[in-house]
C-alpha positions as CSV (number, residue, x, y, z in Angstrom):
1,X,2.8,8.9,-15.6
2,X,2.9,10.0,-11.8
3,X,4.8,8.0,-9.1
4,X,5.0,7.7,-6.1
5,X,8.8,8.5,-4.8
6,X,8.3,7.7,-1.2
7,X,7.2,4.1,0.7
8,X,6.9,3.4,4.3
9,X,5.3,-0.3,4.7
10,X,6.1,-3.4,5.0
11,X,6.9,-6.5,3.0
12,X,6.5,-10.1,3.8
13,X,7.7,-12.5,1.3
14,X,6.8,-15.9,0.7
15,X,8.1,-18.6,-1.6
16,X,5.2,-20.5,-3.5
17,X,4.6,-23.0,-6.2
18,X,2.5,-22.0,-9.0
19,X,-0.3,-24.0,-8.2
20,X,-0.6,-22.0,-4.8
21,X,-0.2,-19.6,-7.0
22,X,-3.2,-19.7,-9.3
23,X,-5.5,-20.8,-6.2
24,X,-4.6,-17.6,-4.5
25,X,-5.2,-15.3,-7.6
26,X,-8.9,-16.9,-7.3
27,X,-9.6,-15.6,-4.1
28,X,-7.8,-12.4,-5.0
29,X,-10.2,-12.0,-7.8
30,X,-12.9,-9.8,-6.2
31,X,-10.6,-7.6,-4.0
32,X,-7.8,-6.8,-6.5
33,X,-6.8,-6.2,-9.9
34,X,-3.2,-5.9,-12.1
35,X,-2.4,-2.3,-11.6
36,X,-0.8,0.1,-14.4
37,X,2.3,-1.6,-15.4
38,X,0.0,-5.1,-15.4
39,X,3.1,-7.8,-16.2
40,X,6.5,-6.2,-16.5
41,X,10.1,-7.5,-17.0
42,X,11.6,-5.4,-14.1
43,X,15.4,-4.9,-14.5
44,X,17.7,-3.7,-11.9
45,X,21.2,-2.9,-11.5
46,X,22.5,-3.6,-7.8
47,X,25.6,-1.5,-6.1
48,X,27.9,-2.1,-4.1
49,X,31.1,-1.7,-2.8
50,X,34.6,-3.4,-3.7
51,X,34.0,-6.1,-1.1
52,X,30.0,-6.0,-1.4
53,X,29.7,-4.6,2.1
54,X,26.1,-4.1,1.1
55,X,25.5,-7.9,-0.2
56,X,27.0,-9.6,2.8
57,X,25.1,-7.1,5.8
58,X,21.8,-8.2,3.7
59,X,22.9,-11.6,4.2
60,X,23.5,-10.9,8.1
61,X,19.8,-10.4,8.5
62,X,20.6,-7.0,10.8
63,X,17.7,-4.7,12.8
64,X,19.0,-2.8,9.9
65,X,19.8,-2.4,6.3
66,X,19.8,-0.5,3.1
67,X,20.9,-0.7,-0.6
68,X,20.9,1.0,-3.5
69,X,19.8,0.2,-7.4
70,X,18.7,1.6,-10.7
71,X,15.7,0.2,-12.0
72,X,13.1,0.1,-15.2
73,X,10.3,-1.5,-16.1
74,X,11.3,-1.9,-19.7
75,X,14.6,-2.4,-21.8
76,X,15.9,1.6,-21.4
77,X,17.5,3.8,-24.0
78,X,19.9,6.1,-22.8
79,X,17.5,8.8,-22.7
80,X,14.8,6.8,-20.9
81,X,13.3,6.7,-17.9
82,X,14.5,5.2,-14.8
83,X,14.3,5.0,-11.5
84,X,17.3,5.8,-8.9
85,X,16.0,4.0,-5.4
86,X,17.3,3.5,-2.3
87,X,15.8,1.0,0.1
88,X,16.4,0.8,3.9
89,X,14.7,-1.8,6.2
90,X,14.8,-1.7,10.1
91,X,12.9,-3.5,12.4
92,X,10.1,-5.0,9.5
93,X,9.3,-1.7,8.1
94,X,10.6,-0.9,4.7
95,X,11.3,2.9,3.8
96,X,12.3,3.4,-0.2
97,X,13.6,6.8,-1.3
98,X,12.9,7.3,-5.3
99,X,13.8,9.4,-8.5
100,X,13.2,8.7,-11.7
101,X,15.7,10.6,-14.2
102,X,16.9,9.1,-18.0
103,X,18.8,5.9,-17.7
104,X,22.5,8.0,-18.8
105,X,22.1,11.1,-16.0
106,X,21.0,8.4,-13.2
107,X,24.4,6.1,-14.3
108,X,26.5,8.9,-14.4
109,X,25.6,10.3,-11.2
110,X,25.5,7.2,-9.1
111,X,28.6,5.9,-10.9
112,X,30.9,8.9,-11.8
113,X,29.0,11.6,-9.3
114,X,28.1,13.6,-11.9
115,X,24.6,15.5,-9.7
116,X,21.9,15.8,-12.0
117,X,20.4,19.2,-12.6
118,X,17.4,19.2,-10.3
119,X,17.7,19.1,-6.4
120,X,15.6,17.9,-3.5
121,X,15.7,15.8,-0.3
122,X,15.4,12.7,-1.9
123,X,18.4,13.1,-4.2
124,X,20.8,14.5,-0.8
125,X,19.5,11.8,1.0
126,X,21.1,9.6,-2.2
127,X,23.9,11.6,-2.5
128,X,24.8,11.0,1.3
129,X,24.4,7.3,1.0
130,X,26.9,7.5,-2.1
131,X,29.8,9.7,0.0
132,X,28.8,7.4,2.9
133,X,30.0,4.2,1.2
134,X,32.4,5.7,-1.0
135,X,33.5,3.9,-4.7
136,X,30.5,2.3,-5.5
137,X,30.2,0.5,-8.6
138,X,27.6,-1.7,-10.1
139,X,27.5,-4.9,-9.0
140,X,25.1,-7.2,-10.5
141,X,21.9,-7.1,-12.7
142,X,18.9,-8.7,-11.8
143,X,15.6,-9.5,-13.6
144,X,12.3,-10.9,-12.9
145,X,8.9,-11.0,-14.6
146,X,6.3,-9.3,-12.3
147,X,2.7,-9.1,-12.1
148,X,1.6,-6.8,-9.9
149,X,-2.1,-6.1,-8.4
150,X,-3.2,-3.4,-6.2
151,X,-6.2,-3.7,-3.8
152,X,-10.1,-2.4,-4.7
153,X,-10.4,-1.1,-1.6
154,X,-8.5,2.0,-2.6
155,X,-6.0,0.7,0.6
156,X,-2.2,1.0,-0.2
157,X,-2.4,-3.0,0.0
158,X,-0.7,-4.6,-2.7
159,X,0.3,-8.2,-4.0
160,X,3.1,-9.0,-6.2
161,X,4.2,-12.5,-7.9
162,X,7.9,-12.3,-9.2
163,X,8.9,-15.2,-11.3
164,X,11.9,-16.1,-13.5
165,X,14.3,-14.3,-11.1
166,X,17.6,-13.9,-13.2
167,X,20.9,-13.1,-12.1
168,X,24.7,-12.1,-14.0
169,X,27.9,-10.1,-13.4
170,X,28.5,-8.7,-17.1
171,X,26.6,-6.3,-19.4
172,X,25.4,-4.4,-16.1
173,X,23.4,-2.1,-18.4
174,X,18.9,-1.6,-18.4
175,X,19.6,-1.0,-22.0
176,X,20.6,-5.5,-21.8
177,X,17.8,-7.9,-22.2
178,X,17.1,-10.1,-18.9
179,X,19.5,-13.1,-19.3
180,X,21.2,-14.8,-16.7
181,X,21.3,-17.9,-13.6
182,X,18.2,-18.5,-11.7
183,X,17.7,-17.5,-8.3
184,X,14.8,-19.8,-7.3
185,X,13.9,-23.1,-8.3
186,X,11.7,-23.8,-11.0
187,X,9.2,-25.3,-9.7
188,X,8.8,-21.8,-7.5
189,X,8.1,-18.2,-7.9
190,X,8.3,-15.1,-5.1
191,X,4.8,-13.3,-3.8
192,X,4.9,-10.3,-1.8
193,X,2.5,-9.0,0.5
194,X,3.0,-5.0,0.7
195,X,1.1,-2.8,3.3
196,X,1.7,0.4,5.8
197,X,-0.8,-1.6,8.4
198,X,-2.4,-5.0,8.2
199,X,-3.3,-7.5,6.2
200,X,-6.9,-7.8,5.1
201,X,-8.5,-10.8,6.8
202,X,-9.5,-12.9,3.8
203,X,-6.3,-12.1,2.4
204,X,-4.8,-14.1,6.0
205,X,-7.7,-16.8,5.6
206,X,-6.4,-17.8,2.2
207,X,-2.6,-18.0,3.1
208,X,-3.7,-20.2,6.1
209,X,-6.5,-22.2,3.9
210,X,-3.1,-22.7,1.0
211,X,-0.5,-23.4,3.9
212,X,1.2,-20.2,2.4
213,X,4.0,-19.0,4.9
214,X,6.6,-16.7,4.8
215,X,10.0,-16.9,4.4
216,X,13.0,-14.7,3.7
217,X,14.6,-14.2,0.3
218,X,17.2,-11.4,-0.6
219,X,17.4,-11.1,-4.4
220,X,20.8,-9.7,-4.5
221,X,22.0,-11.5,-0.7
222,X,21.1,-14.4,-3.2
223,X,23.0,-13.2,-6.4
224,X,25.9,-12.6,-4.5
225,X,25.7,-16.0,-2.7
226,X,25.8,-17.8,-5.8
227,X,27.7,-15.7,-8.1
228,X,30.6,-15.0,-5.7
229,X,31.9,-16.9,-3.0
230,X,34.9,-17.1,-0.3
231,X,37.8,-19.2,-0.7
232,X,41.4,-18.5,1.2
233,X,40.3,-15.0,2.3
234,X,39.7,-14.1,-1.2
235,X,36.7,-12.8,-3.2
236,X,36.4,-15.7,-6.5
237,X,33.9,-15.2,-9.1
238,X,31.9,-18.3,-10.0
239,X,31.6,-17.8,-13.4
């Protein structure tokens, strides 16, 4: 399947019940459809450094920020897929670097610094982040069921609903099925509004018509709020 490994847009977040939910997917109905992967059990594993530098500067809400994960879009055998990403925001507008590799080379080299094979800018620009921060190591693993719908337009607009947002510290492994704490409540789910411009005008009628407004969430500013905390100068683990 072909990818895209490069993103420039940006992404406004919302948290929504599921009846807001279902009213929107209504009006959605003759502009978009589920794209390729349809609904998907994304996994990610989150890294960071010994005193999740990254975690706590997401938290911050700066101009900027970045972090990096591995990700799949299904449980992942050693030699399968995955994708390496790093994601930097600044100013609103969200830039993600990507490469998929198998699930073993993309651990090894983020982990251990073992380069894959192949070279290009995107795996330098990677490599530099790694040296950058120095020691990484993963941090947490996160999960969500995602369904995903592109616009009919043939516009890079896109919508996405992420629900049953799961969070741990152990078995930091895409190979793991998605277990863990919640991050939202459960009466709530996560949209996402995705797009290198604007935003379609029914698309803005129908959040103002469902009192729909956005809000900021940080999956992993969230995982690390309520999987670690500060007490006495010291990093505890709540768990």
């Amino acid at each position: 399947m072909q990818y895209k490994n490069t993103f420039k847009r940006y992404e406004i977040k919302y948290r929504i019940t599921y009846k807001q939910k279902e009213e929107l997917l209504d009006i959605m109905a003759p502009h978009m459809r589920l794209d390729s992967y349809g609904h998907s059990i994304i996994r990610n594993i989150y890294y960071d450094t010994e005193n999740f530098r990254l975690a706590r500067r997401s938290l911050e809400k700066p101009v900027y920020k970045e972090k990096l994960r591995i990700r799949s879009y299904c449980t992942a055998g050693s030699d399968d897929s995955v994708f390496v990403e790093l994601k930097k925001k600044c100013r609103s507008v969200v830039y993600k670097r990507r490469l998929a590799l198998a699930r073993d080379t993309a651990t090894e080299w983020i982990e251990n610094g073992v380069l894959p094979e192949s070279d290009s800018q995107i795996l330098r620009e990677i490599e530099y982040f790694r040296n950058f921060y120095g020691g990484l190591s993963a941090a947490a693993f996160l999960s969500y069921e995602r369904d995903a719908y592109y616009s009919l337009d043939g516009s890079e607009f896109r919508v996405t609903f992420d629900d049953n947002i799961l969070a741990r510290r152990d078995r930091l492994s895409l190979g793991c099925e998605p277990e863990g704490i919640r991050l939202m409540d459960d009466d709530y789910l996560l949209m996402e509004i995705k797009t290198p411009f604007g935003m379609p005008l029914w698309m803005s009628n129908a959040l103002n018509r469902l009192k729909i407004y956005s809000s900021s969430f940080s999956k992993y500013g969230t995982a690390y709020t309520k999987l670690i905390y500060l007490k006495e100068g010291d990093l505890q683990y709540a768990f």
